[in-house]
Every structure is written in structure tokens, then in C-alpha cells.
ROSE-837514 format. One line per field, with one value per residue (C-alpha): residue number from 1; residue in one letter; x, y, z. Coordinates in pm, whole numbers, always signed. Each point is the difference from the previous one (the first is absolute). Layout:
REM residues N
n: [NUM, ...] $
res: [a, ...] $
x: [X, ...] $
y: [Y, ...] $
z: [Z, ...] $
//
This chain:
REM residues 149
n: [1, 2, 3, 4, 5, 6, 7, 8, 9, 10, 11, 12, 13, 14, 15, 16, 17, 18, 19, 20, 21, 22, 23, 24, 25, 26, 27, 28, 29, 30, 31, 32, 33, 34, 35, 36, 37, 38, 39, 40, 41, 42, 43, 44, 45, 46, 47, 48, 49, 50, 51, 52, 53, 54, 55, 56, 57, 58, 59, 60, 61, 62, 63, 64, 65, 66, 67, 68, 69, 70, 71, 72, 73, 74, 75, 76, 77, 78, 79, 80, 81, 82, 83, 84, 85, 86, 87, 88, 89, 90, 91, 92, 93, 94, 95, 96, 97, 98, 99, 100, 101, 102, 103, 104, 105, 106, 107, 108, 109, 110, 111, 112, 113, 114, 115, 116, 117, 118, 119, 120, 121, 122, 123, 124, 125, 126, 127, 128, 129, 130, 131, 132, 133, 134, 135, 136, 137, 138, 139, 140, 141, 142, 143, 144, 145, 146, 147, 148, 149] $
res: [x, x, x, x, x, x, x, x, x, x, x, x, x, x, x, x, x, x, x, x, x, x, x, x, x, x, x, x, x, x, x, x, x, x, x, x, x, x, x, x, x, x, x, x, x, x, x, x, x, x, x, x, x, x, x, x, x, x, x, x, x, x, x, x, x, x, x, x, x, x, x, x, x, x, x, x, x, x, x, x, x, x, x, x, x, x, x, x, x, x, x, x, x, x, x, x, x, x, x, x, x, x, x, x, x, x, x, x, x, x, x, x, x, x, x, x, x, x, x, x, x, x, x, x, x, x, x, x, x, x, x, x, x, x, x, x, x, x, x, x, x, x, x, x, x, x, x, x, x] $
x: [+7013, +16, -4, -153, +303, +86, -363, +59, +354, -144, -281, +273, +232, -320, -94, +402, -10, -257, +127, +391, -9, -89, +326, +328, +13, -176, -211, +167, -186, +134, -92, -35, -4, -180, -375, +66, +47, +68, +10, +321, -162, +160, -200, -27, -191, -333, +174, +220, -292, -232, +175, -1, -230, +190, -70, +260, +417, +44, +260, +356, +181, -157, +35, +365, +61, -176, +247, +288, -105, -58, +285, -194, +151, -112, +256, +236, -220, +52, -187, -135, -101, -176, -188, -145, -79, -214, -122, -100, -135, -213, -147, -54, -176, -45, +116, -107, -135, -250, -355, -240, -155, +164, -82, +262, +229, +99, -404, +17, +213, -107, -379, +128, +176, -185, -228, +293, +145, -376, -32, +320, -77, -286, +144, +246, -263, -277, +339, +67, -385, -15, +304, -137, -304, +128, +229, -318, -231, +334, -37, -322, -67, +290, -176, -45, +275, -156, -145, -118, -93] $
y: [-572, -393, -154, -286, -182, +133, -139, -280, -84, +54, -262, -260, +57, -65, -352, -62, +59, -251, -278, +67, -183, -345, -1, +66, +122, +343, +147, +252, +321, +72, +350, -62, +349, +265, -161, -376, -162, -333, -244, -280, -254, -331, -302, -190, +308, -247, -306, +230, +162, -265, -323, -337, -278, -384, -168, +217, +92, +347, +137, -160, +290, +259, -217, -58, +372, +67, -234, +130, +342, -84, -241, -287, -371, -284, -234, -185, +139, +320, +258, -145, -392, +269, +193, -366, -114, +332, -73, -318, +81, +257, -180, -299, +181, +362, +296, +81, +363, -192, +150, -167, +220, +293, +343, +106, +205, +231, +61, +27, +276, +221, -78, +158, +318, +43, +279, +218, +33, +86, +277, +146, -15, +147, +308, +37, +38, +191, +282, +0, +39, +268, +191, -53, +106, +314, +127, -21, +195, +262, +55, +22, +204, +222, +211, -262, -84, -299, -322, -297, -303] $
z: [+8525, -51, -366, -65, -54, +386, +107, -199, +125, +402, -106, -118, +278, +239, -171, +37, +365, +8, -205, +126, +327, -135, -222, +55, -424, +36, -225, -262, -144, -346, -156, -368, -221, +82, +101, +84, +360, +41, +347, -59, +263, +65, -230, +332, +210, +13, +121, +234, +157, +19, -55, -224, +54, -33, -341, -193, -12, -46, -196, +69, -144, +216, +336, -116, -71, +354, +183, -130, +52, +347, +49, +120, -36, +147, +175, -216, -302, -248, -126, -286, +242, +239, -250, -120, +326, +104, -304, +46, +342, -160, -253, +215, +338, -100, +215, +349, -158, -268, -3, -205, -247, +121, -179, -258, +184, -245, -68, +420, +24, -282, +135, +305, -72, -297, +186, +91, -384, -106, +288, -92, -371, +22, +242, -243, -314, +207, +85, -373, -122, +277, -110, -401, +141, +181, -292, -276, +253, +35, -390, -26, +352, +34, +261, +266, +180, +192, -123, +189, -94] $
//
């Protein structure tokens, strides 16, 4: 039978599928001890998914990472000249993605898988109750040998 660390983990890995394909940094599920999940997402998942409106640079550090990881240079320019000018660009028209008041994407994809963790938590505590259930009316019923609930 799942835990609800299992349920848990399958709801994570769920909102990860979701959020994944807008990023080329994937979303990492740490298990913490014995009872804690957590969802590693990259900071940029909202302007990833949905964009950046003109009117503000984003982070040079994370373009410049980006363009190194991905090994683009501009002509006659070098990692660091290309990361500004994206930059730049960015801040200057926005990206071709940009939604204006877009939901929080994060909020999106828990909203929408949300359903499934709650049906199989609640399967998972309604088999427990039942077997709780079942063993109590065993000790205090030896002579029946069925019990439905």
C-alpha cells in the first residue's frame, strides 16, 4: 500500500511534469527525513512559462549562466557581451511568451493535479480506517468472520 510520502512524491512529480517543459533546469524532488517532500523548481518557472513584459532587465547572472550552459555567443561577442545584450533586449521589448497577468504557474499546476493527490489520500486513509475498523470488530466479535463496511 502507498504512504503518504509515496502519494505525496507522485503529486510532486505530476506538478514537475507540468512546469518541466518551459525550462531547460528541471525541477528536483528532495526527500527530507522521514515525513518531508520538497519540489526544487527553477526561480524563473513564472517568467519561463508565461513570459516578461518590457519595462524591466532580468537577472544578468542567470541569462549569463543560461548562455554558457547552452553555448550561445553572438558574433564577434562572448558569453558574458551576449548575456547583456538578451538582457537588454528583454528588459527593453519583453519576450515573445509574455502574458499579462498570467496566473502563477506554480499555483497553476498544483490547482490542477491537486484532485488526484486528495483522491489517493483519501483511498489510502479510508483502507487504513477500514482495516482499524475490521481488526476492533475481530476483538470484539470473534465469532463473525465477515465484516463490511
Amino acid at each position: 500500500m502507498a504512504t503518504i510520502m509515496d502519494i505525496a512524491r507522485e503529486f510532486l512529480e505530476l506538478v514537475t511534469m507540468e512546469l518541466d517543459p518551459y525550462t531547460s533546469q528541471k525541477g528536483v524532488i528532495k526527500t527530507e527525513g522521514d515525513n518531508k517532500i520538497v519540489l526544487l523548481s527553477p526561480a524563473h518557472i513564472q517568467f519561463a512559462k508565461h513570459g516578461r513584459g518590457s519595462g524591466k532587465q532580468p537577472p544578468h547572472e542567470a541569462i549569463l549562466e543560461w548562455v554558457k550552459r547552452e553555448g550561445i555567443k553572438f558574433d564577434g561577442s562572448t558569453y558574458e557581451g551576449t548575456a547583456w545584450a538578451i538582457a537588454k533586449s528583454i528588459g527593453k521589448k519583453g519576450t515573445s511568451n509574455w502574458k499579462p497577468n498570467a496566473p502563477n504557474a506554480m499555483d497553476e499546476a498544483i490547482t490542477k493535479n491537486i484532485d488526484t493527490y486528495n483522491d489517493k489520500l483519501a483511498q489510502m486513509l479510508v483502507v487504513q480506517v477500514e482495516d482499524q475498523l475490521q481488526e476492533e470488530y475481530r476483538k470484539l466479535f470473534p465469532e463473525r468472520t465477515d465484516y463490511k463496511f
